[in-house]
C-alpha positions in Angstrom: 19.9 -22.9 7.4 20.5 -23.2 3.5 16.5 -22.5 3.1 17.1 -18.9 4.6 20.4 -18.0 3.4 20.3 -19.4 -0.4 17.2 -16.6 -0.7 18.7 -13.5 1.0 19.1 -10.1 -0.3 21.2 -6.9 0.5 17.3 -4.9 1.8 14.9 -7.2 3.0 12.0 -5.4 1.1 8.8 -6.1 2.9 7.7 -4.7 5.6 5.9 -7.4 6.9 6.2 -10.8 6.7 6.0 -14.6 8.1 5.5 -17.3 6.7 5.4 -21.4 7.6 8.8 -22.1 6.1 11.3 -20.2 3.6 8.7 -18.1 1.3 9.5 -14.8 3.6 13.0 -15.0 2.6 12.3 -15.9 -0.7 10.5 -12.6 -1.2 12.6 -10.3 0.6 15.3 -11.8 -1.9 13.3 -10.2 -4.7 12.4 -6.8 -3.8 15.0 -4.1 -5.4 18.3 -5.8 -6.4 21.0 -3.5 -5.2 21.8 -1.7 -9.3 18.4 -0.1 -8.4 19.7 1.6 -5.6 22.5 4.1 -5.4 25.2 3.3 -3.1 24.9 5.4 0.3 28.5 4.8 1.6 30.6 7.8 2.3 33.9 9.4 0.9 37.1 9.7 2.7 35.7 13.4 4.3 34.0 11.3 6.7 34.5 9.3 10.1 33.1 6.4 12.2 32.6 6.8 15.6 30.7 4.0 18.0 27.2 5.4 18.9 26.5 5.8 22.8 22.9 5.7 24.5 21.8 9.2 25.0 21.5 10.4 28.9 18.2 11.3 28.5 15.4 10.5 25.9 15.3 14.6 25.2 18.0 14.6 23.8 17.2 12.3 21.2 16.9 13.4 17.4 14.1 13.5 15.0 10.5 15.6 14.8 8.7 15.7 18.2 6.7 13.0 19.2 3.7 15.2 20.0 3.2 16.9 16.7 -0.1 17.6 15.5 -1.4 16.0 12.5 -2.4 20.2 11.1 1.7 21.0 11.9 2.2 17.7 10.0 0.0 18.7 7.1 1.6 22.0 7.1 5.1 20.5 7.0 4.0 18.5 4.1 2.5 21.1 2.1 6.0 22.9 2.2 8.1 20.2 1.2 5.8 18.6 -2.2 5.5 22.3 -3.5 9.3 22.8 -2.8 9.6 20.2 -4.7 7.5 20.3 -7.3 8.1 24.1 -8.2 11.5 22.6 -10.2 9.0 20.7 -12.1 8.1 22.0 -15.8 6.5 20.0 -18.2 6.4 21.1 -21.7 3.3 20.4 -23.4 2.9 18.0 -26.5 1.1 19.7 -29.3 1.0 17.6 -31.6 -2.0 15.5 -31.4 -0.5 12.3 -33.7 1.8 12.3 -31.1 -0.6 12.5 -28.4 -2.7 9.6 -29.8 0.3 7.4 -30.6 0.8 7.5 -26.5 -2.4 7.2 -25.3 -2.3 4.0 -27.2 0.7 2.9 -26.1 -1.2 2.3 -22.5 -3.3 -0.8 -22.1 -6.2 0.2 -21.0 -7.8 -3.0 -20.0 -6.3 -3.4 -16.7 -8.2 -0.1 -15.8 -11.5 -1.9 -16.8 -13.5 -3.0 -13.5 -14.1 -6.7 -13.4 -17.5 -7.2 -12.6 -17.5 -11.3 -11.6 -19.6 -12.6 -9.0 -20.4 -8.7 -7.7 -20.7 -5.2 -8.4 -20.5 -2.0 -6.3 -23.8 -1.0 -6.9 -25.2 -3.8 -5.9 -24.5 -2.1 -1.9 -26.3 0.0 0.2 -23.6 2.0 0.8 -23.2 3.8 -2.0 -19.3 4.6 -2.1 -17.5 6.1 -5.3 -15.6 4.3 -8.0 -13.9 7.0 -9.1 -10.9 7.6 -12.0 -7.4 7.5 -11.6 -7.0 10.2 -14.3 -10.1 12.4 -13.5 -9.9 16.2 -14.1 -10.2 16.8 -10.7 -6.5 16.2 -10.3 -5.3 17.4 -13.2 -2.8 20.3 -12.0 -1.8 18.0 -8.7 -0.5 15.2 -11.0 3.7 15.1 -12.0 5.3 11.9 -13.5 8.2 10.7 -11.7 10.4 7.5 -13.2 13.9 8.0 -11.9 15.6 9.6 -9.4 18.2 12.3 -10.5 21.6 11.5 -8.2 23.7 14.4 -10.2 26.6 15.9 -8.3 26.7 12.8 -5.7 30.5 13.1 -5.2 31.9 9.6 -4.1 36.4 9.8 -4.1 36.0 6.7 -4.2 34.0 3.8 -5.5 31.9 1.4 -3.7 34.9 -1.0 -2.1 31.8 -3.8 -0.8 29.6 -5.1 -2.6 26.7 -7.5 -1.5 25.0 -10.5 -3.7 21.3 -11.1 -3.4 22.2 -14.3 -1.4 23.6 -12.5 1.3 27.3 -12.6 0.8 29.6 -9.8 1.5 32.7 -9.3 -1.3 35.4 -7.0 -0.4 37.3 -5.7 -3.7 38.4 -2.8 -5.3 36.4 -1.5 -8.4 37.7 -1.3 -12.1 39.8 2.2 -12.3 39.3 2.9 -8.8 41.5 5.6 -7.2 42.4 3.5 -4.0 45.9 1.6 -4.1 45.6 0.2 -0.7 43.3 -0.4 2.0 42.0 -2.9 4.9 38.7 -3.5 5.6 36.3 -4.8 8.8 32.9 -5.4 10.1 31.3 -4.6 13.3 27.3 -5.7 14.4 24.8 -3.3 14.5 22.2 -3.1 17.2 19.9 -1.0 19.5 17.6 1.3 18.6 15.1 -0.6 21.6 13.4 1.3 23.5 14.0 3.9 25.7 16.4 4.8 23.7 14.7 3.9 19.8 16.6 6.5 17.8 20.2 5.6 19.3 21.5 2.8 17.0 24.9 0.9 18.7 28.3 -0.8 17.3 28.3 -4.0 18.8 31.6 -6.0 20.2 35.4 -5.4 18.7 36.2 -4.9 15.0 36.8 -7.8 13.1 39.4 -7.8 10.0 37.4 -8.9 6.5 39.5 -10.7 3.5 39.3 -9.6 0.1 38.3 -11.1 -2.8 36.6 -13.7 -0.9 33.0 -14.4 -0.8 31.7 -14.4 2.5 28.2 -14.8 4.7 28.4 -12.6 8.1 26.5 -13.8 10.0 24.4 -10.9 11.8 21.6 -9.1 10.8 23.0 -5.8 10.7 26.6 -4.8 10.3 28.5 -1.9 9.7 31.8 -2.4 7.1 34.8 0.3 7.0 37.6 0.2 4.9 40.8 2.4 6.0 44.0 3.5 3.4 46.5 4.0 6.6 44.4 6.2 8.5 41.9 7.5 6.0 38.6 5.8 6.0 37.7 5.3 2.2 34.9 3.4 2.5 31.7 3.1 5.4 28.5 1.6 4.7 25.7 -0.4 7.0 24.0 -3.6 5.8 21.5 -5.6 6.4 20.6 -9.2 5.9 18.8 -13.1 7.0 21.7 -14.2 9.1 20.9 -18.1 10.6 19.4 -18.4 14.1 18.6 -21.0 16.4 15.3 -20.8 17.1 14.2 -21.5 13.0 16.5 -24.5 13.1 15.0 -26.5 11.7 12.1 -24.7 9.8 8.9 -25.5 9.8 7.3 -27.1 7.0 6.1 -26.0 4.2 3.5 -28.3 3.2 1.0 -28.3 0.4 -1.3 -26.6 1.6 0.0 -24.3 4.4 0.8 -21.0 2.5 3.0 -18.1 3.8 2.2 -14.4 3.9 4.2 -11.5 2.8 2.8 -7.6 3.2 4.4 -5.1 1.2 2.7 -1.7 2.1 3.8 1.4 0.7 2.9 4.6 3.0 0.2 7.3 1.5 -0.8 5.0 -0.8 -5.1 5.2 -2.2 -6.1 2.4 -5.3 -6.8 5.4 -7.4 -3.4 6.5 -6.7 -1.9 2.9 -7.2 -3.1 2.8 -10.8 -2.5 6.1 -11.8 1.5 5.9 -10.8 2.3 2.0 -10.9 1.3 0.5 -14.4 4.1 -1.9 -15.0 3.0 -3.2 -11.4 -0.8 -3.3 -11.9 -0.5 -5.1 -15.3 1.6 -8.0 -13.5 -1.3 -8.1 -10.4 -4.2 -7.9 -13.3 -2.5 -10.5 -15.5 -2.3 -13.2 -12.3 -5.3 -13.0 -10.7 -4.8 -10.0 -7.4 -7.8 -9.3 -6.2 -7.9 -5.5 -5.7 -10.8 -4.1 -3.3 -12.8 -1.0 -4.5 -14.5 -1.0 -1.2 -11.6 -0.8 1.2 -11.5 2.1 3.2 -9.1 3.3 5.9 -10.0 3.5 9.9 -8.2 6.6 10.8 -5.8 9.1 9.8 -2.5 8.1 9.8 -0.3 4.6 10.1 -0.9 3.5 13.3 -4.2 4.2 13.9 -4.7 2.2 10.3 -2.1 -0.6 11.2 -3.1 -1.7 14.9 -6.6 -2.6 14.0 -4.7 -4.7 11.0 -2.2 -6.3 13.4 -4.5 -6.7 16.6 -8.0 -6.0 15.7 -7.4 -2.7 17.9 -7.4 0.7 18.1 -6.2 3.6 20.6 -8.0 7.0 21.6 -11.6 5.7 20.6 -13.0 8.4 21.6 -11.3 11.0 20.2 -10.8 8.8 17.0 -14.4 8.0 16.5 -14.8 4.9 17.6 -16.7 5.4 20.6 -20.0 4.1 19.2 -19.0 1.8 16.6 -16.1 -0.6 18.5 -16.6 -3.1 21.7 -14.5 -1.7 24.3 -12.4 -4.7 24.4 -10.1 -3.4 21.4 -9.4 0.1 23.0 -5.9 0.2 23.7 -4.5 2.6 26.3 -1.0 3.0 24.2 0.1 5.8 26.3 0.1 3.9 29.6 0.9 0.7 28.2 3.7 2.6 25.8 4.3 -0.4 23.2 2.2 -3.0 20.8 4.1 -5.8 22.4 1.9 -5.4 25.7 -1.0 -6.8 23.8 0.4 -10.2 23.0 -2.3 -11.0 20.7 -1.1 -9.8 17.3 -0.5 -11.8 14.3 2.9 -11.9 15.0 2.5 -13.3 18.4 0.8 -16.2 17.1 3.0 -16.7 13.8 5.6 -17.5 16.6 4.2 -19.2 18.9 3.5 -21.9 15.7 7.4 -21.4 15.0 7.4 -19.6 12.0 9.9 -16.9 11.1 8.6 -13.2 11.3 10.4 -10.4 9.7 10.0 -6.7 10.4 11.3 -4.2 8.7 9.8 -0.7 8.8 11.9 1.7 7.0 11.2 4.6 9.4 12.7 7.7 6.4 13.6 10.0 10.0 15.2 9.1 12.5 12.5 10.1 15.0 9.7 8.1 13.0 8.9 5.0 12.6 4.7 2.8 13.0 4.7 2.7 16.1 7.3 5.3 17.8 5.4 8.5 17.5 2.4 10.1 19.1 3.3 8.7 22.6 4.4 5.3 21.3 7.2 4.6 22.7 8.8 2.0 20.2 10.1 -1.7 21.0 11.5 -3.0 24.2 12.5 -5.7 22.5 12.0 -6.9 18.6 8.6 -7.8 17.5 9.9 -10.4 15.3 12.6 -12.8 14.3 13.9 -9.8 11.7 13.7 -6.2 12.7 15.8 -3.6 11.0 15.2 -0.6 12.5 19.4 -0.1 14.1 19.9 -0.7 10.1 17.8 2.2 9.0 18.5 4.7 11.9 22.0 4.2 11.1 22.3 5.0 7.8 19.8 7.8 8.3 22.0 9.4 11.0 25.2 8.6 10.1 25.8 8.0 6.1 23.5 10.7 5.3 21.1 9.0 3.5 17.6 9.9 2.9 14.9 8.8 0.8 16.0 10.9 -2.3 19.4 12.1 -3.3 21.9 14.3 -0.4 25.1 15.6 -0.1 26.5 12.0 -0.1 24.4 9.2 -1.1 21.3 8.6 -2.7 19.0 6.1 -0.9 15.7 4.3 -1.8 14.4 2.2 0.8 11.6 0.5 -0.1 10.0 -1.6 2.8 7.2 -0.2 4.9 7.7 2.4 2.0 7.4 5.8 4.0 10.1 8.3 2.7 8.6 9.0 -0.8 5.2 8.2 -0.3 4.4 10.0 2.6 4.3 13.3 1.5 4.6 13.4 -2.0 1.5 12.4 -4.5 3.5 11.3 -7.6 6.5 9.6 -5.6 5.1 6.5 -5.8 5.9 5.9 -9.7 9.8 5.7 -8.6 8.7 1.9 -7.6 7.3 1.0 -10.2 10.0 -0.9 -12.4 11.2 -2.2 -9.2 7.9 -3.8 -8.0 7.2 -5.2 -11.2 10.3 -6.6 -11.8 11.1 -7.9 -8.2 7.3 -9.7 -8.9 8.5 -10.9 -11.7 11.5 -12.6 -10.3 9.4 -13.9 -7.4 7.4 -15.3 -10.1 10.0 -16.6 -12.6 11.4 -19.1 -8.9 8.2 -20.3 -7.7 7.8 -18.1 -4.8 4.1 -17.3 -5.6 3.2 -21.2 -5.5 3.0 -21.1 -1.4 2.8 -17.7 -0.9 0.0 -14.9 -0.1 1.5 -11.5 -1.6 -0.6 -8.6 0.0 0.6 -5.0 -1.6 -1.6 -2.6 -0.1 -1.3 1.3 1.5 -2.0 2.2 5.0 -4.0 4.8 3.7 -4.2 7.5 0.6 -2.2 10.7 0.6 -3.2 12.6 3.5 -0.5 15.9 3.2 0.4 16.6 -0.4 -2.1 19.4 -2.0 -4.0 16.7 -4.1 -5.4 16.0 -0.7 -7.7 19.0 -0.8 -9.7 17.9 -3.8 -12.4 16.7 -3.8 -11.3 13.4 -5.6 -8.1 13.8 -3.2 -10.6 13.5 0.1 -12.0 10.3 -1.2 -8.1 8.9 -2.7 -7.1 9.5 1.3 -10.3 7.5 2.5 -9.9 4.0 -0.1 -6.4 2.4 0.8 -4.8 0.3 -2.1 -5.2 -3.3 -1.1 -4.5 -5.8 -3.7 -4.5 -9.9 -2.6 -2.7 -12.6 -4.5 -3.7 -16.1 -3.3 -2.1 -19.0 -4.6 -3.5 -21.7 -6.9 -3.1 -24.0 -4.9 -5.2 -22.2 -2.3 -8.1 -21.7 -4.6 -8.6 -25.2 -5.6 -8.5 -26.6 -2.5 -11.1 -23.6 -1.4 -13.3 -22.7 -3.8 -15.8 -20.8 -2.0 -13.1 -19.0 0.6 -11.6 -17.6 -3.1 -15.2 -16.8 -4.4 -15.9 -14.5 -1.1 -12.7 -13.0 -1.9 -13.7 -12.2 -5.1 -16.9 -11.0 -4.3 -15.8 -8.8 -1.3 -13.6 -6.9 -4.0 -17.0 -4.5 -4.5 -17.9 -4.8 -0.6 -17.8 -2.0 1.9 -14.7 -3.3 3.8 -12.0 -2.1 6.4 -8.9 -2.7 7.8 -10.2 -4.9 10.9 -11.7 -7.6 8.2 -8.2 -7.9 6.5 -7.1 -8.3 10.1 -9.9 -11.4 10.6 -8.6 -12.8 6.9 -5.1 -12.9 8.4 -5.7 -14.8 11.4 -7.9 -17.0 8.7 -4.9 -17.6 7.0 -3.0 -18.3 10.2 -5.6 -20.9 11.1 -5.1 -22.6 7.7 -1.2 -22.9 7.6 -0.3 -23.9 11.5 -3.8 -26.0 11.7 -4.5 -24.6 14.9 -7.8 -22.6 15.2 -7.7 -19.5 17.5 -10.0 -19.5 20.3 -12.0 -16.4 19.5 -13.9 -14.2 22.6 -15.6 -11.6 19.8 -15.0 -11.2 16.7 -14.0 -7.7 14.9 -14.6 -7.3 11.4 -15.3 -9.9 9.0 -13.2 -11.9 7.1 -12.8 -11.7 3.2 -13.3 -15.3 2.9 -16.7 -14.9 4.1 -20.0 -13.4 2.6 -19.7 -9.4 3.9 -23.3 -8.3 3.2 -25.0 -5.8 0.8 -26.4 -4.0 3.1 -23.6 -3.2 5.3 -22.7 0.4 6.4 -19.9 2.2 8.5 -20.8 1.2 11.2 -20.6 -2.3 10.8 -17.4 -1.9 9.3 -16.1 0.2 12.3 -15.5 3.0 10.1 -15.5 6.6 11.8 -18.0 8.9 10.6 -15.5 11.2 9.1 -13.5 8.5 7.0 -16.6 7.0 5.8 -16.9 7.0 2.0 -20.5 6.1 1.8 -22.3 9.3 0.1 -25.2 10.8 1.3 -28.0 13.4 -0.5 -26.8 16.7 -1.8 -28.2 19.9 -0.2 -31.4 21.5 -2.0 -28.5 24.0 -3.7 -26.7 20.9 -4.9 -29.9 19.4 -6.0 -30.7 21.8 -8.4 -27.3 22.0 -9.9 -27.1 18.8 -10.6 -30.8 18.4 -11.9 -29.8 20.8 -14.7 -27.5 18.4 -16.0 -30.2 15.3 -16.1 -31.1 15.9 -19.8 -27.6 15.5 -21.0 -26.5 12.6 -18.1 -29.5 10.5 -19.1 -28.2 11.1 -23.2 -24.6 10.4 -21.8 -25.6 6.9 -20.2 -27.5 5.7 -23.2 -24.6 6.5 -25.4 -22.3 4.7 -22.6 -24.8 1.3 -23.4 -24.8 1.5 -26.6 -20.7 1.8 -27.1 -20.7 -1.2 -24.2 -22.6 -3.5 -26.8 -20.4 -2.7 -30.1 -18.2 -5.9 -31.4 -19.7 -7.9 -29.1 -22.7 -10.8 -29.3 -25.5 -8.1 -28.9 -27.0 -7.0 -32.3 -29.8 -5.2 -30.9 -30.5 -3.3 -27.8 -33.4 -1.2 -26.2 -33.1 0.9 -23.1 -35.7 3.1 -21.7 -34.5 5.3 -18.9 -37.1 6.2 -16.4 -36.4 10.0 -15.6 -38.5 9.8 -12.0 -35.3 7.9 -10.5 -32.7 10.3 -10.7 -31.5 10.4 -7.6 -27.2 11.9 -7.0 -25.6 11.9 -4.0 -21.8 13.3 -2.8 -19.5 12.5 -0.1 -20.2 14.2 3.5 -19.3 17.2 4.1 -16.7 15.9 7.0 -15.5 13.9 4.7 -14.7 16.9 1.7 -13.7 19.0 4.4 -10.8 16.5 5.6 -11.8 16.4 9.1 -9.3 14.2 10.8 -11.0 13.7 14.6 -14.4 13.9 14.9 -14.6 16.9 17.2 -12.4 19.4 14.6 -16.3 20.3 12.7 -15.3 23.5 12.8 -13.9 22.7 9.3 -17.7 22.1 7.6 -18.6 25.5 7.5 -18.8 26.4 4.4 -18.0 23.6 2.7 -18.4 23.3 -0.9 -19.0 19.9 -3.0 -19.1 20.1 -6.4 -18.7 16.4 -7.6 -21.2 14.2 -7.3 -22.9 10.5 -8.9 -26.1 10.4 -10.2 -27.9 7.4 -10.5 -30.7 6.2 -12.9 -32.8 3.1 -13.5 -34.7 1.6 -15.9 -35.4 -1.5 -18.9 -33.4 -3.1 -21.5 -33.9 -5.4 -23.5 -31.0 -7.3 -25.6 -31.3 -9.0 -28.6 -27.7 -11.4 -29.6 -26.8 -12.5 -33.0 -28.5 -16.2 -32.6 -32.1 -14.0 -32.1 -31.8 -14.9 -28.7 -33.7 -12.4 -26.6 -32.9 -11.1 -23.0 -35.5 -8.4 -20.8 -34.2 -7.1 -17.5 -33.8 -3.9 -15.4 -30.6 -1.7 -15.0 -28.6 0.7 -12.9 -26.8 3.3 -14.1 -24.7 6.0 -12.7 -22.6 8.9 -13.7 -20.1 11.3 -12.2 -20.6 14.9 -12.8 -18.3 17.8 -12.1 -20.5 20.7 -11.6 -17.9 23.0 -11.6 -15.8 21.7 -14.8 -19.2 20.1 -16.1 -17.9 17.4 -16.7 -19.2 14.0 -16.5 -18.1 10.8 -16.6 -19.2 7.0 -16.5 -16.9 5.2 -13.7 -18.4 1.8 -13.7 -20.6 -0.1 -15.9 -24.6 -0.2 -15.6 -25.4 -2.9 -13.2 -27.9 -4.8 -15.3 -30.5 -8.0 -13.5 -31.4 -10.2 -16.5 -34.2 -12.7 -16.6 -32.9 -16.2 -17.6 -29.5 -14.7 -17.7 -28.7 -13.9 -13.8 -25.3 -14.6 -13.7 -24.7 -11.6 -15.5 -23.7 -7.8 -13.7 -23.2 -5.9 -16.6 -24.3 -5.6 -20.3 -21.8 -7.7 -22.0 -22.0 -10.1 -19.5 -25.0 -11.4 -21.4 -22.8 -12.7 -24.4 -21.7 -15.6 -22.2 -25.1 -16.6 -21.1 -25.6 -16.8 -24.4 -22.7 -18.7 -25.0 -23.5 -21.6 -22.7 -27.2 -21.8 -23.9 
């Protein structure tokens, strides 16, 4: 099993993952090497004790599984301006200083890339907004490290663990410990009924030291005594060898594995606002990141069972109950757990033998995808890998948590949901450890055969930034960024162009769910037998013209805007005079240093048309019944749109005529405005081309 262990490291950072030989366990050797992440072990002031099932499920710990997502929100609220009232900022006055930074930033990996499609080329007319627009201004803080001052450890770490997997007992340089023994014991449980109670497993067994050794269990618990004083106590977790992947399947050259790293509360806007090291490695090879996507329902599960089974649960109360087949409801609170649908991805990944990894880092005890809200957690493991004991462990018993505590200080990044979930500028703690870990996976091959999804399960949905306006549309448009091989686009061309294009399609989490099993079909070679179809895959032509609806989009999560009120109207109609001046200056900046020497644009004013998000949608409503929210809703953001002629001349007196559309965002109450996207321009004899500059390499190729 040298393709499994030779690849292993301490946290198995994705959350989901399978794959048709070693590339899962090449990338969870990659994510976060352990001097990223402070040591949660405890000090001598604390004990081990084996962990018995609880005599009845009330008694377990953790939030209650019936809170409301309001009591949720609430919760939230509390916490990120707890902590973000220690925040001060002093501001930079001096504006050489302020320039020098600004240009420090590259901002050509914000630019929009326009090829094969552009979003205003839909009927649905969803946003492209900003990741630094106004709008957000006072909900925005910059997080890069974690401060773990006054983390008092007697003694330093006495077990250390290699990215391979192996286990090294030894004591460190200077420490205060003379003497002491040290064993292991397997970690397990945490099945349900009882989903929060993690158990020791079997007797204790001695460890050497000084010796490099594998253990081979997934999850293991290490103490280390001095007489009768335990000095050291810490859980692990790695890829131990097991029968049923001997020997792997294999990895030819052109089956391609899949790896999902999805960090909780997590928009696009958000994504490139917080993770710039991260999104300069993803522009730089070739992830394709959708400007269309847009979440299913409010929180993970509701977003993650459409993505895992083409399903979703309370339809009706969700909004599904005109828009989905009644085939994918799923009565969850009779049938208590995902694994009674035996249809997901995972199901079929091992079925064709592949290995399958799970790991969900739950940040409370009580939480975790799909143990809340009635779920009722795992009877047994849905996959090969499943860390869950691992993480309940730690959080219950070392202390640990997803910032600094009393003891430890703990960064688990997997199903990211400790940082994310409830914080808006969190997320910018990853992002030297995502870029680098991609890096790594880069620099030994692992992106050759593999399909690297890094995505959210939805935008921030509890922080305050949720309550502006921008914020309502962040928690709508999940990140979702999609690395495919090169292989894989030589050998399908068109399946990587329909990619590409989809990028500025209307899409949802049920045709991510149809590109998976797409991608299952390709690497085992066995095509699914298919009774209907939900969603549409990426590697296939979505259509222009398609709405919610057709994406299975509730009404009040849907992103595509609709006409202002007559109020609204008129406040944005007293802005056209300056908008229209504002979008001719916009063209003519586009066409400087470039092959245009002359341009011409004639606006026609009769087309000024806006439009804003719904009011269910600013509002936040979260189930479609809750309209009680509407009333009295204000918007005061919205896009104007305005068409018209140009005509291009380049510097070989080459001449190109065609038509454009242009749009602009205006803040009404800031009056502001703002061009998110370039015109989409239709050239005759140059149709190719989507935007302005565009035309420079039709002229090119003439």
């Amino acid at each position: 099993m040298n393709f499994i262990r030779h690849n292993y490291k301490s946290f198995v950072q994705i959350f989901v993952a399978f794959l048709c030989a070693h590339a899962v366990f090449n990338v969870g050797n990659y994510f976060f090497p352990n001097e990223n992440i402070c040591d949660h072990s405890i000090s001598s002031d604390s004990s081990l004790t084996n962990v018995n099932p609880p005599k009845s499920l009330e008694a377990e710990d953790g939030p209650p599984l019936g809170v409301d997502a309001e009591t949720e929100v609430k919760l939230g609220l509390k916490l990120d301006a707890e902590n973000d009232a220690a925040v001060s900022v002093d501001e930079v006055s001096d504006v050489e200083a302020v320039i020098a930074v600004e240009d420090i930033e590259n901002k050509t990996m914000y630019k929009i890339d326009y090829s094969l499609a552009h979003p205003f080329e839909n009927s649905c007319w969803f946003p492209v907004i900003r990741r630094d627009d106004a709008d957000l201004k006072s909900y925005i803080t910059r997080y890069r490290n974690v401060d773990c001052r006054g983390q008092k450890q007697i003694y330093g770490p006495l077990v250390h663990q290699h990215r391979n997997g192996e286990i090294v007992v030894g004591k460190p340089h200077r420490s205060l410990v003379k003497k002491f023994n040290c064993e292991y014991k397997e970690l397990s449980g945490t099945l349900s009924p009882y989903m929060n109670t993690p158990t020791l497993v079997g007797e204790w067994k001695k460890l050497p030291t000084g010796k490099r050794i594998l253990i081979q269990k997934d999850q293991f618990v290490i103490q280390c005594k001095n007489n009768d004083e335990i000095v050291y106590h810490n859980a692990f977790a790695w890829i131990s060898d097991k029968p049923r992947l001997t020997p792997p399947p294999a990895m030819g050259p052109t089956k391609y594995g899949i790896s999902i790293l999805t960090i909780d509360s997590t928009s696009r806007n958000q994504f490139y606002r917080h993770m710039p090291f991260t999104l300069k490695f993803m522009r730089d090879h070739e992830f394709q990141i959708l400007y269309g996507y847009t979440k299913v329902g409010d929180n993970s599960a509701i977003n993650w069972l459409p993505i895992l089974a083409g399903m979703v649960y309370d339809y009706e109360s969700r909004g599904f109950k005109n828009i989905i087949s009644k085939d994918i409801n799923f009565d969850y609170k009779k049938l208590g757990s995902l694994l009674a649908i035996n249809k997901t991805i995972f199901d079929r990944a091992k079925d064709y033998g592949w290995p399958t990894l799970w790991n969900d880092e739950i940040a409370n005890p009580g939480y975790g995808l799909f143990h809340y809200y009635g779920w009722r957690g795992f009877r047994r493991p849905p996959a090969d890998y499943y860390f869950r004991s691992y993480y309940t462990y730690i959080y219950k018993n070392l202390g640990a948590s997803s910032g600094c505590s009393n003891d430890s200080c703990q960064l688990s990044m997997n199903f990211y949901a400790g940082l994310t979930h409830g914080s808006a500028s969190n997320l910018e703690l990853y992002d030297i450890p995502v870029s680098d870990a991609l890096q790594r996976m880069k620099t030994a091959g692992v992106l050759e055969n593999t399909v690297l999804v890094i995505m959210g399960d939805h935008g921030q949905r509890i922080s305050p930034i949720q309550k502006s306006h921008i914020g309502r549309i962040e928690e709508r448009m999940s990140m979702m960024g999609i690395y495919m091989p090169k292989k894989f686009r030589d050998e399908y061309p068109e399946k990587y162009a329909n990619l590409v294009r989809n990028r500025h399609r209307l899409t949802s989490n049920f045709d991510f769910h149809e590109t998976l099993q797409d991608l299952l079909d390709l690497g085992s070679g066995h095509r699914r037998q298919q009774t209907e179809k939900h969603g549409t895959s990426l590697f296939e032509t979505i259509p222009i013209d398609r709405n919610c609806k057709d994406a299975m989009i509730p009404e009040n999560f849907c992103v595509c805007m609709e006409t202002p009120d007559k109020t609204e109207k008129e406040i944005v109609q007293n802005a056209q005079t300056r908008i229209m001046a504002y979008i001719e200056d916009h063209i003519e900046n586009s066409t400087k240093n470039t092959c245009i020497k002359k341009h011409d644009v004639k606006i026609d004013p009769e087309s000024f048309k806006s439009a804003t998000i719904s009011k269910l949608a600013r509002s936040g409503v979260r189930f479609v019944g809750d309209t009680k929210k509407v009333n009295g809703t204000i918007r005061a953001i919205f896009e104007v749109q305005l068409t018209g002629n140009i005509e291009v001349t380049t510097d070989q007196s080459k001449t190109y005529k065609g038509t454009f559309v242009a749009r602009v965002q205006y803040n009404s109450k800031l009056d502001f405005i703002y061009v998110n996207a370039d015109p989409l321009v239709r050239f005759k004899g140059c149709e190719e081309a989507k935007v302005v500059v565009d035309v420079c390499q039709c002229h090119k190729n003439a």
